[in-house]
C-alpha positions in Angstrom: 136.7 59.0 63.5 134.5 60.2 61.0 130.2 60.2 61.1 128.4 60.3 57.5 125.0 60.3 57.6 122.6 60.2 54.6 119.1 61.6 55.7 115.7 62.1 53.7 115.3 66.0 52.7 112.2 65.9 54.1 112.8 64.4 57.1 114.3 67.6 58.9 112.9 71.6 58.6 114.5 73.4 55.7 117.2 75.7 56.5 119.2 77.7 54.8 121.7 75.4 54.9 122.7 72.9 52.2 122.2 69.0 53.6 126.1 68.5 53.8 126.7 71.5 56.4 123.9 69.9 58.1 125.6 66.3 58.1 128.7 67.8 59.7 126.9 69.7 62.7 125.3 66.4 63.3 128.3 65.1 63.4 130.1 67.0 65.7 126.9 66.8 67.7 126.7 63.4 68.7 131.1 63.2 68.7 130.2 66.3 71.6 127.9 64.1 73.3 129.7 60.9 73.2 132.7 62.3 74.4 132.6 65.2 76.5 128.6 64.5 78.2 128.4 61.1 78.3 131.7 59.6 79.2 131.5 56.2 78.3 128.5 55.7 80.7 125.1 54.9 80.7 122.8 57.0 83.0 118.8 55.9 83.9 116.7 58.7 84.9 113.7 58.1 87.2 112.3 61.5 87.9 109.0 60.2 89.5 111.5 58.8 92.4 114.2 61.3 92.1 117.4 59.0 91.3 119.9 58.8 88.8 121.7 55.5 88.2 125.2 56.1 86.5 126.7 52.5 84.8 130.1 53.3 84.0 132.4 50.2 83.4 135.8 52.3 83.7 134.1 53.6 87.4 135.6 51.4 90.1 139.2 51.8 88.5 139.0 55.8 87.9 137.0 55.8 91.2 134.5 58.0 90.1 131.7 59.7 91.3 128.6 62.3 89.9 130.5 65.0 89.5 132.8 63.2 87.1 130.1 62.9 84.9 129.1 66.7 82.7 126.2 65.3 82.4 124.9 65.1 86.0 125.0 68.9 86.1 122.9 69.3 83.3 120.2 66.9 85.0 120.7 68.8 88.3 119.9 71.5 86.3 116.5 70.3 84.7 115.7 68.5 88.0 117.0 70.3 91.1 119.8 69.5 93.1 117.3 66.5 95.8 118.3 64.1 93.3 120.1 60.7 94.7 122.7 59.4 93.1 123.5 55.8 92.6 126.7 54.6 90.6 125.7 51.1 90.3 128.1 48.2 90.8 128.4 47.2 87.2 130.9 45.0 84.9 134.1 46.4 84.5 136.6 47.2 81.5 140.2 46.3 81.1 141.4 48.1 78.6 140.4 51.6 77.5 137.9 50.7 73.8 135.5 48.7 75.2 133.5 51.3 76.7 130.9 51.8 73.4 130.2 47.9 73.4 129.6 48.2 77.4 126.8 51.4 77.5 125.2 49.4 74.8 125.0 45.8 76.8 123.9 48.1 79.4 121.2 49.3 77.4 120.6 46.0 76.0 120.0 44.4 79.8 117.5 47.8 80.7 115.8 47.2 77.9 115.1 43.3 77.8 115.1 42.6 81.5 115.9 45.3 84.2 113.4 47.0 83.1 110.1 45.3 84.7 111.7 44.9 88.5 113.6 48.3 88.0 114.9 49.6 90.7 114.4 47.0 93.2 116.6 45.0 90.8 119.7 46.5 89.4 123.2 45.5 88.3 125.3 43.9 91.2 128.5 43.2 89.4 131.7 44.6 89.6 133.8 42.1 88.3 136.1 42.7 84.9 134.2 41.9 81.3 137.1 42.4 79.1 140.7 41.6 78.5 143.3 44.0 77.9 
């Protein structure tokens, strides 16, 4: 899978590289990220309390826990290591391409609803969202 992105000139510093060099680190940026940070999950960050939510839908199958997750040691190493960790009960996959669609419901819910009675109101459900 292949990333082309067309940005304004001005919209990033110049370097002295030419915009299509730039396209491709981008690229393999956010392909880093996706892949080999994020892992198909969705993590909320509340640093006031100290917790760290992780909505994974491939999490009850894999049995997963923190330290599955790159990412969590990055945060434990912004943060500290008195962080609590929640892997929230959340809708499940079947199969192994729906993960994209599902971090972005999950943002979708933070965003629109969760939001305003977050954390005393969180994703409870563990049941399967998608067909194989």
């Amino acid at each position: 899978m292949s990333l082309k992105f067309n940005v304004l000139e001005e919209m990033y510093p110049k370097t002295p590289f030419d915009i299509q060099v730039e396209s491709v680190e981008y690229e393999g940026m956010l392909q880093f990220l996706a892949n080999n940070w994020l892992e198909a999950s969705f993590f909320t960050l509340v640093s006031s309390e100290q917790s760290v939510w992780i909505l994974d839908s491939t999490s009850v199958k894999a049995k997963k826990n923190k330290d599955d997750y790159p990412l969590s040691k990055a945060i434990e190493y912004c943060f500290g290591s008195g962080l609590t960790w929640t892997m929230v009960q959340c809708l499940q996959q079947d199969g192994s391409w729906e993960c994209g669609y599902m971090v972005i419901w999950y943002m979708f819910q933070f965003v629109l609803w969760k939001r305003f009675r977050f954390p005393n109101s969180i994703w409870t459900e563990a049941t399967t969202a998608t067909q194989e």
